[in-house]
C-alpha positions as CSV (number, residue, x, y, z in Angstrom):
1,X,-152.2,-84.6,26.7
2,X,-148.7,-86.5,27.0
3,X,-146.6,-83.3,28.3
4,X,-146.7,-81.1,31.3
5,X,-144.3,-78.2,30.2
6,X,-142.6,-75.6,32.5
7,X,-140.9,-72.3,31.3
8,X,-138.4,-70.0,33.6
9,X,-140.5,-66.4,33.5
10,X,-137.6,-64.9,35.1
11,X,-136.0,-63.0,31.9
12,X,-139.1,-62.4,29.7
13,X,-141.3,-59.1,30.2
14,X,-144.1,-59.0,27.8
15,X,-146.1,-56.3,28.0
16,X,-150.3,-56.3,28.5
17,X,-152.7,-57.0,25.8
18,X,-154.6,-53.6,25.0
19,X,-158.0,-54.1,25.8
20,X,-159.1,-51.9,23.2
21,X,-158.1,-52.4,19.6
22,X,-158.4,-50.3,16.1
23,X,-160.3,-52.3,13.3
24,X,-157.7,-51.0,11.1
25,X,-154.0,-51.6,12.6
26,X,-150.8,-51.5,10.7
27,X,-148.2,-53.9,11.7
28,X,-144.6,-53.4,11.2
29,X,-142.5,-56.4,12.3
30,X,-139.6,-57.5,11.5
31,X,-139.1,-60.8,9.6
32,X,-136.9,-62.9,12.1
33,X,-138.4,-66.2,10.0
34,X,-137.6,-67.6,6.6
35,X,-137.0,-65.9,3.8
36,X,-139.6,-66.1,0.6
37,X,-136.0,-67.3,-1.0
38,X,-135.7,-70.0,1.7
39,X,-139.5,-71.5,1.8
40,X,-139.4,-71.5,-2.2
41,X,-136.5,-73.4,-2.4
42,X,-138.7,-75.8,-0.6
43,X,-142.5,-75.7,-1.4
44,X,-141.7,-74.3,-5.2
45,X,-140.6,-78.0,-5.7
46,X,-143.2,-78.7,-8.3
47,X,-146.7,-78.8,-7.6
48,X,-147.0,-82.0,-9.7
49,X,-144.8,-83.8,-7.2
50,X,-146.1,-82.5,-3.7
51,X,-149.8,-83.4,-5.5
52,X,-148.3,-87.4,-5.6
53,X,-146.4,-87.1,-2.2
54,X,-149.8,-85.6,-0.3
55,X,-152.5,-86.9,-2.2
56,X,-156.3,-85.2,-2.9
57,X,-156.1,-83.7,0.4
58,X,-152.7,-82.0,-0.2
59,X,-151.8,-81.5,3.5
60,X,-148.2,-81.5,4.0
61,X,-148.2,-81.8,7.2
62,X,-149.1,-84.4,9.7
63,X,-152.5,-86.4,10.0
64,X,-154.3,-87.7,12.8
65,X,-154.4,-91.5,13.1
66,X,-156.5,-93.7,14.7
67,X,-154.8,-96.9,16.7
68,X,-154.4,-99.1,15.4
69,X,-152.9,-97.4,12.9
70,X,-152.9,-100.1,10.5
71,X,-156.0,-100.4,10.0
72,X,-156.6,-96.3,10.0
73,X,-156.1,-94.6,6.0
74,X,-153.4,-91.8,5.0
75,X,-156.3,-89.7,3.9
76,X,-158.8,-90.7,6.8
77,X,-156.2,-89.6,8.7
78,X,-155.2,-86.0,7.3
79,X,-159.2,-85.3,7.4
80,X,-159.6,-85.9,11.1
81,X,-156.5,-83.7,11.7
82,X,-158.5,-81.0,9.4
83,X,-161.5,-81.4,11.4
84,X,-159.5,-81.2,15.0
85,X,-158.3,-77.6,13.7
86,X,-162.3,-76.4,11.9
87,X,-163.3,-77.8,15.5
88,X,-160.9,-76.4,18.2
89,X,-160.7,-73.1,16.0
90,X,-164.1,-72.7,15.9
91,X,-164.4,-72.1,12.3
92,X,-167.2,-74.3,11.7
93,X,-169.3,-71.5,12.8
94,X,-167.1,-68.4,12.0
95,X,-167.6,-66.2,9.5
96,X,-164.3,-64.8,8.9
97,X,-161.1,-66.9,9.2
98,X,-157.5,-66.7,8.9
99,X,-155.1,-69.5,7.5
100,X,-151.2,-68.3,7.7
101,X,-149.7,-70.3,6.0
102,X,-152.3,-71.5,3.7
103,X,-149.8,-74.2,2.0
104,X,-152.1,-76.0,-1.1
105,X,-155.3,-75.0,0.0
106,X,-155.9,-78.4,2.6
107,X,-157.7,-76.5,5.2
108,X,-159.9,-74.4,3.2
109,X,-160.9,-77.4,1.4
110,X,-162.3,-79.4,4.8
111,X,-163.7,-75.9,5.9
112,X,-165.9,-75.9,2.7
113,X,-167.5,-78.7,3.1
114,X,-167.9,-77.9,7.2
115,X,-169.1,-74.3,6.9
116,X,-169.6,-73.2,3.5
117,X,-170.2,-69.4,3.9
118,X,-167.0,-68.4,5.9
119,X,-164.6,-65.9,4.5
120,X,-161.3,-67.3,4.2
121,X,-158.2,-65.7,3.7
122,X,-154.6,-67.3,2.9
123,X,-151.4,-66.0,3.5
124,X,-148.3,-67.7,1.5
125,X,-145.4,-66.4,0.1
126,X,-144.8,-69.6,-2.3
127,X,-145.5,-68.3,-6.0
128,X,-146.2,-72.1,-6.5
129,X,-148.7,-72.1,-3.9
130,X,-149.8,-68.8,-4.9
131,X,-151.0,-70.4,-8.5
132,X,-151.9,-73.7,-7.2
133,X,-154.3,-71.6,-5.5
134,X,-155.6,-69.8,-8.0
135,X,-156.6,-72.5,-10.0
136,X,-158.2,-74.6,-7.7
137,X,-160.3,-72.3,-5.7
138,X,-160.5,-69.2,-7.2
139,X,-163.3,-67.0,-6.0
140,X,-163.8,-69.1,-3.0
141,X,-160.8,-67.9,-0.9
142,X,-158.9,-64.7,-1.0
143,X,-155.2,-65.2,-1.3
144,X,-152.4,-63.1,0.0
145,X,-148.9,-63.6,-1.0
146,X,-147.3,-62.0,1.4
147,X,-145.7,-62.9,5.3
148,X,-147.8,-62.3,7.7
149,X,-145.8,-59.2,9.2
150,X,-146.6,-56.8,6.3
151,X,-150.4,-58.1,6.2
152,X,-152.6,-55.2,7.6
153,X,-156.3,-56.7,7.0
154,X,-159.6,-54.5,7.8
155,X,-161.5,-55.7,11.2
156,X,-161.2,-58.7,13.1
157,X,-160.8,-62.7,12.4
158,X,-163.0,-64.7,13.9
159,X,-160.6,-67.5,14.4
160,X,-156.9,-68.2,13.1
161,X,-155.3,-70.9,11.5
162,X,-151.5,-71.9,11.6
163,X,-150.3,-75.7,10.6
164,X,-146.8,-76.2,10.7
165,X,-146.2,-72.9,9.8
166,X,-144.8,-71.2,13.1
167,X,-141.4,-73.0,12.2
168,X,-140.7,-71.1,9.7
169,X,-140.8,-67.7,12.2
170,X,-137.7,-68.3,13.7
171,X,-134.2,-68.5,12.0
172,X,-132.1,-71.3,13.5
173,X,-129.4,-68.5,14.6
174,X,-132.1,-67.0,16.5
175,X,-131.8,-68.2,20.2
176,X,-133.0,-67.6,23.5
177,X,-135.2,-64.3,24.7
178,X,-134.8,-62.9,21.1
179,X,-136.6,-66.9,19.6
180,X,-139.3,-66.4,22.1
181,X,-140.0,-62.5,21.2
182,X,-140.1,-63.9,18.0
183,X,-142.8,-66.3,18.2
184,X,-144.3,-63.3,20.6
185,X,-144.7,-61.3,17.9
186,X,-146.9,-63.6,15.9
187,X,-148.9,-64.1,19.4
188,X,-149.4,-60.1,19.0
189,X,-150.4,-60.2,15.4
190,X,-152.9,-63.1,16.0
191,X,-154.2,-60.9,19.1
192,X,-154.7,-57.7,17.3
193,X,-156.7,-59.2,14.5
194,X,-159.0,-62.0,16.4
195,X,-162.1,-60.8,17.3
196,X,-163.1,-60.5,21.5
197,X,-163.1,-64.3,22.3
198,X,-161.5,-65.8,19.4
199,X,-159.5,-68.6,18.8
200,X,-156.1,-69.5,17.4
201,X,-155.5,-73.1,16.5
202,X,-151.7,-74.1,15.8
203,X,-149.8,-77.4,15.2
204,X,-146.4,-77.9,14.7
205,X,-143.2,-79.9,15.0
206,X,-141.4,-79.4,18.4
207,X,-138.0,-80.5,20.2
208,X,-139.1,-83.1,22.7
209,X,-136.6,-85.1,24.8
210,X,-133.2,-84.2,23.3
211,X,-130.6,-82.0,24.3
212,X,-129.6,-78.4,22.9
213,X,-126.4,-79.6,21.5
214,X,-127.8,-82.5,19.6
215,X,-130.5,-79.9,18.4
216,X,-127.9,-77.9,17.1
217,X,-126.1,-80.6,15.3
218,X,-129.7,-81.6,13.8
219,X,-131.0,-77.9,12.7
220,X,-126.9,-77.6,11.4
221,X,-127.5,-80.9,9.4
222,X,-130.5,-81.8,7.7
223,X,-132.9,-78.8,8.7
224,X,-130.9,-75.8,7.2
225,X,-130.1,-78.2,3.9
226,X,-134.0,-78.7,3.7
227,X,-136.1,-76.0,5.0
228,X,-133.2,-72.7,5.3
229,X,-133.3,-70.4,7.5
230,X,-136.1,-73.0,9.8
231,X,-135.9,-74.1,13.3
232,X,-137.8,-76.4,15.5
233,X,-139.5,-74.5,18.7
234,X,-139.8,-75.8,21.9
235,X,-143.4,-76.3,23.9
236,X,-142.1,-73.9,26.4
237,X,-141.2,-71.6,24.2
238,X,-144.1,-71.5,22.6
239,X,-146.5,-71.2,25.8
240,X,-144.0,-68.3,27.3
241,X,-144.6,-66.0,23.9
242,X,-148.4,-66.5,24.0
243,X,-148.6,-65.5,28.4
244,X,-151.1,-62.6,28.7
245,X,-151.9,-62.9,25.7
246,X,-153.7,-65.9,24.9
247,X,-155.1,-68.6,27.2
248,X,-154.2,-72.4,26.1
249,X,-157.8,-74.3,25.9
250,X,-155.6,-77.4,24.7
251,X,-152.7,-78.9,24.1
252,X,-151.4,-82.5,22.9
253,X,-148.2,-83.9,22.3
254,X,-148.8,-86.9,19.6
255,X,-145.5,-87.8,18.2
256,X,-146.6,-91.3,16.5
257,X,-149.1,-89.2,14.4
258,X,-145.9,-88.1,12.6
259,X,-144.1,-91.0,12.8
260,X,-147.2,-92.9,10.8
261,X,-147.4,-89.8,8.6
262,X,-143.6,-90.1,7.1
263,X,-143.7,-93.3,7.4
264,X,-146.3,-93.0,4.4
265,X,-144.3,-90.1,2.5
266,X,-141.4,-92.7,2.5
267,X,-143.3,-95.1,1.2
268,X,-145.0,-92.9,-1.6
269,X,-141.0,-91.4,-2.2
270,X,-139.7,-95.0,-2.8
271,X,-142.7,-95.6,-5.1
272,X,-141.9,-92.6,-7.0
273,X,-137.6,-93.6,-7.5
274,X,-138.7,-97.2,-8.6
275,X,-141.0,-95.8,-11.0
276,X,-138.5,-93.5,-11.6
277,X,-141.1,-90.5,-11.7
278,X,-139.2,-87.5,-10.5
279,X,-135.9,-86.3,-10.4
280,X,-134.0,-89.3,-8.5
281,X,-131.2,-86.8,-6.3
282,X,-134.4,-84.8,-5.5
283,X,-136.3,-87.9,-4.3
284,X,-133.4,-89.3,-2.5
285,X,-132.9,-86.2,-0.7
286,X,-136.6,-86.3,1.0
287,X,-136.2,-90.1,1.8
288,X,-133.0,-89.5,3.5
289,X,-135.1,-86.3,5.5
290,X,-138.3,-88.2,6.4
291,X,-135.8,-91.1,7.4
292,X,-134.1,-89.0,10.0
293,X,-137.2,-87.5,11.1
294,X,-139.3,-91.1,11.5
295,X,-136.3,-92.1,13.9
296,X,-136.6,-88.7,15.8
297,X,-140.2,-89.2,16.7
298,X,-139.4,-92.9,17.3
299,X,-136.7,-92.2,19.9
300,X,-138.7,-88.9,21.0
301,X,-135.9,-86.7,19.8
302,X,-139.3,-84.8,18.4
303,X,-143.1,-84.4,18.7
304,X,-146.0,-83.5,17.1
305,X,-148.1,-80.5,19.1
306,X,-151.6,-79.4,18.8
307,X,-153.0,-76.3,20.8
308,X,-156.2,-74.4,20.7
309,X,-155.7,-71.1,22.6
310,X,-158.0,-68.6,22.9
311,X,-157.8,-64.6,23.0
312,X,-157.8,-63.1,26.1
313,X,-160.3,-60.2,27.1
314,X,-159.3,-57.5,29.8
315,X,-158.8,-58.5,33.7
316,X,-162.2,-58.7,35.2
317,X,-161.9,-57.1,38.9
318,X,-162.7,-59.5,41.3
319,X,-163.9,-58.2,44.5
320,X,-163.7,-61.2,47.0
321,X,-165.3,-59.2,49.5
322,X,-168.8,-59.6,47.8
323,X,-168.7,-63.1,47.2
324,X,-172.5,-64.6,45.8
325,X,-173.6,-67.1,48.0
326,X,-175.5,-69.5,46.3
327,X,-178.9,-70.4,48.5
328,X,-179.1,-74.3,48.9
């Protein structure tokens, strides 16, 4: 782990995770995230261009590489990122699982082949990703377009999936207390719906070492033209909305992962304008985004985070009056 995070618990009161949950729970929070609107103007793109950009693993997000990275694969590398979240999850032995944000299909693919009879369900609220779906997995995943505050499913996950997702749960207007009870909120959903002992696995792209005006300027900028109504969390953040909640098994801070990754998207982008494949504004507007981003995680403006966190189950009461002594 490169990071050792510390958040002020001053100002935050969260209250205590039941320990007894309904199989049947209806949620009704707020949508403080993007808009459908917002991530279609995005991920509605065109499937045929995000299936040249990402390749036959269609993982838009960022892969796993080996050092030295040079001699590692694009592909190799989105694969071993798969496995980290079927392993850390725990879905290569579950039986029901979770993906929010579901994207193209990239984890359920990987799952497949690692544990063939789990259930898996999809949330997505792109219509293109919604029919991408449709066609290339059918009967072997059930989709749901919808955000993940109006989905009310029947019983309990066995594990949860989120990759480079959670930025999406936050509006960049959204600050402070009122960001973190955001992300909280997902941290409840997640709770309600894993099963005693389950696991959440979540990766995303954080602030690193950069200051709040600068982030401003940034989310202003390029974020809110690309991905509307999106902002960046911070590790803190993050670990503050999931206290009580959910304990964090793991937790790694790998910025060069996404540094190697765009550095391959602006490679395939480039590719794309000389062979003049796509629209060229559209093409020039995701170099010039990557290009920003690859200098980010160069300088450590921004990181790459992995956690595996695990549902908590009710206080046990420790009496430390009747300690067992162990006999030599």
């Amino acid at each position: 782990m490169d990071c050792l995070c510390y958040c002020d618990r001053s100002t935050l009161s969260f209250e205590k995770l039941p320990t007894e949950m309904s199989e049947n729970i209806t949620t009704n929070y707020e949508n403080r995230g993007a808009s459908k609107a917002a991530i279609q103007s995005q991920y509605d793109a065109s499937n045929t261009f995000f299936e040249k950009l990402l390749g036959p693993t269609m993982g838009y997000s960022s892969g796993l590489w080996n050092e030295p990275a040079n001699r590692d694969t694009y592909d190799d590398a989105q694969n071993r990122k798969l496995d980290w979240h079927v392993d850390w999850s725990g879905a290569a032995f579950a039986r029901k699982v979770l993906d929010v944000g579901v994207g193209w299909g990239s984890f359920v693919g990987r799952l497949a082949a690692r544990n063939a009879q789990a259930e898996v369900t999809g949330l997505t609220i792109s219509d293109a990703q919604t029919v991408y779906l449709q066609q290339h997995f059918g009967d072997r995943m059930r989709i749901e377009p919808t955000l993940w505050q109006k989905f009310a499913p029947k019983g309990r996950y066995d594990c949860i999936v989120n990759i480079e997702a959670i930025e999406h749960f936050a509006r960049f207007d959204i600050v402070g207390p009122a960001r973190v009870q955001a992300y909280r909120e997902f941290f409840e959903f997640c709770g309600r719906h894993l099963a005693p002992g389950g696991r959440l696995s979540l990766q995303m792209t954080t602030w690193h070492n950069v200051d709040q005006d600068r982030e401003k300027q940034y989310e202003a900028g390029f974020v809110k033209e690309f991905f509307p109504e999106t902002c960046l969390p911070r590790i803190p953040e993050v670990v503050a909305a999931a206290d009580g909640l959910f304990h964090v098994v793991r937790l790694e801070s790998t910025p060069r992962d996404y540094a190697y990754t765009q550095r391959e998207w602006i490679r395939r982008l480039r590719r794309m304008a000389a062979n003049q494949e796509f629209d060229a504004d559209m093409l020039r507007r995701y170099i010039a985004y990557y290009e920003n981003n690859l200098n980010g995680y160069i300088i450590g403006a921004l990181s790459l985070v992995r956690m595996a966190l695990e549902r908590r189950a009710p206080h046990v009461g420790w009496d430390m009056d009747k300690t067992v002594k162990l006999e030599r």
